[in-house]
N, C-alpha and C positions, 0 to 999 in steps of 0.2 A: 032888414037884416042887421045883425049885430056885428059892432066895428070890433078888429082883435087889435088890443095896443102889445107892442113889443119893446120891453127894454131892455136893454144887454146892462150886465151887472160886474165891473173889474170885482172880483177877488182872488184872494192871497195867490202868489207865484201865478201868477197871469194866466187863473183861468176863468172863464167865461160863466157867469150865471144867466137866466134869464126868467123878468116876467112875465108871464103871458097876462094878461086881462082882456075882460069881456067890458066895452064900454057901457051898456045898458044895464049891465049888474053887478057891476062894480067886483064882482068876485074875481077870482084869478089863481096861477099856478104857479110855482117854483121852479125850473128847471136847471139839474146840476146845482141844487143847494147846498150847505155849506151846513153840519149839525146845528152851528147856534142859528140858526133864520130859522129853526123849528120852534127855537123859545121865543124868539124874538114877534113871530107870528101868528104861535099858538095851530099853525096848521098839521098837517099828515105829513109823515112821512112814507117812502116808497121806492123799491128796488126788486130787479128782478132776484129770483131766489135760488140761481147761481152765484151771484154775489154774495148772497148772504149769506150762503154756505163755504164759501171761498172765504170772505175775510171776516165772517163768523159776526155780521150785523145784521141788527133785527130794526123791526120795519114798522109799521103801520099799517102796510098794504104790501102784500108780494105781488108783482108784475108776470105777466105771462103774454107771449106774440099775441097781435091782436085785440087785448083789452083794450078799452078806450075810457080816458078819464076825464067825467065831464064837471064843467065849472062854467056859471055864467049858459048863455045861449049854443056852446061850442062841446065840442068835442076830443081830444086828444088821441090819436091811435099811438097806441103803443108798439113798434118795430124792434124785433128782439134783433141784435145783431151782432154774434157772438165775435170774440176774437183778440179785441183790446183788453177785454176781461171775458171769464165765460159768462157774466150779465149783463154785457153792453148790453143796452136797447137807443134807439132813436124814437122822436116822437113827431110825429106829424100831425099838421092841422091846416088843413084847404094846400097853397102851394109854398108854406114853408115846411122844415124839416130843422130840428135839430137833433142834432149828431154827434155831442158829446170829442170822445178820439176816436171814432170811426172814421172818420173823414176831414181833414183842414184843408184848410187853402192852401194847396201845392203841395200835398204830401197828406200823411196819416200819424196818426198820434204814436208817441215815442212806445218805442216795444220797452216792456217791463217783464218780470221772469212771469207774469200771468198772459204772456200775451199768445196767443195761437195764429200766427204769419197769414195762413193760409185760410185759418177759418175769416180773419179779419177780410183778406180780398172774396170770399166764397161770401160773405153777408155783403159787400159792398155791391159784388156782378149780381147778386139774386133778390136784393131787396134795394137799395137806394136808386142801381141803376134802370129798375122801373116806374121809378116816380118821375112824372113828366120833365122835359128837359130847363123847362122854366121855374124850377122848384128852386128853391132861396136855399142856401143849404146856412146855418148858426152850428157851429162848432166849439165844443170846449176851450179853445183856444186860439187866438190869433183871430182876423178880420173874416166877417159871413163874407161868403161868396154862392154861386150857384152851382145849380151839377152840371149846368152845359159849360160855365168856365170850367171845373176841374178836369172836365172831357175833353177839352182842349191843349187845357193847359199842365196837368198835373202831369208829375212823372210815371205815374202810378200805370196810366192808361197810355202810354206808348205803346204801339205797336198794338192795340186792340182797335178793333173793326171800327169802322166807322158808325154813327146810329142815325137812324131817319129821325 
């Protein structure tokens, strides 16, 4: 089986990049890129096609819930998870997850006039809060954590049930 390497990437105003790689083939994936890593790489670009309609950018690849983007030995699912934008997505691969401003350590990414409050917690309870509770969560910003820390620890889930 093929090893996934992970590197967190500081850019500009402290937000989080990451690359994925497949060790046995050397290929790999962008996440939460920056326009110039598209020159700089010569790779795809890609976004769901809410966004693109939203702030009127074009793509390489329009995203849709469920697609899965592969590179190297692996796989990426794509998790549409509307709310911080209407094209958030999250992507997942085995038991990490990243999550862009869906989801930070201790909180949720800063509302912006694009943000939908409620669709933001309606994609969190329906889509991340079923991914196993040992899932690594990498977020756009500020230090990875998990979802059974956030479940504990976040403000967000106060007062919500407890989960086996």
């Amino acid at each position: 089986m093929a090893k996934l390497g992970i590197v967190k990437v500081k850019l500009d105003r402290e937000v989080n990049g990451y690359i994925l790689s497949c060790a046995s083939t050397k290929e790999a994936v962008v996440v939460d890129p920056k326009d110039e890593l598209k020159e700089l790489t010569g790779g795809q670009t890609a976004i769901h096609s809410a966004d693109a309609k939203q702030f009127l950018r074009s793509a390489d690849r329009y995203l849709l819930d469920g697609d899965e983007l592969e590179f190297g030995e692996f796989k990426l699912e794509v998790m549409h998870t509307p709310g911080h934008t209407p094209g958030s997505v999250c992507f997942v691969i085995a038991n990490h997850a990243f999550v862009g401003d869906t989801i930070l350590a201790g909180g949720i990414g800063k509302q912006t006039p694009e943000t939908d409050l409620r669709r933001q917690m309606m994609s969190i309870g329906t889509k991340l809060l079923r991914l196993p509770l040992t899932t690594a969560l990498y977020p756009g910003h500020g230090p990875a954590t998990s979802l059974q820390r956030e479940l504990a620890e976040n403000p967000i889930f106060r007062g919500a049930p407890a989960r086996a």
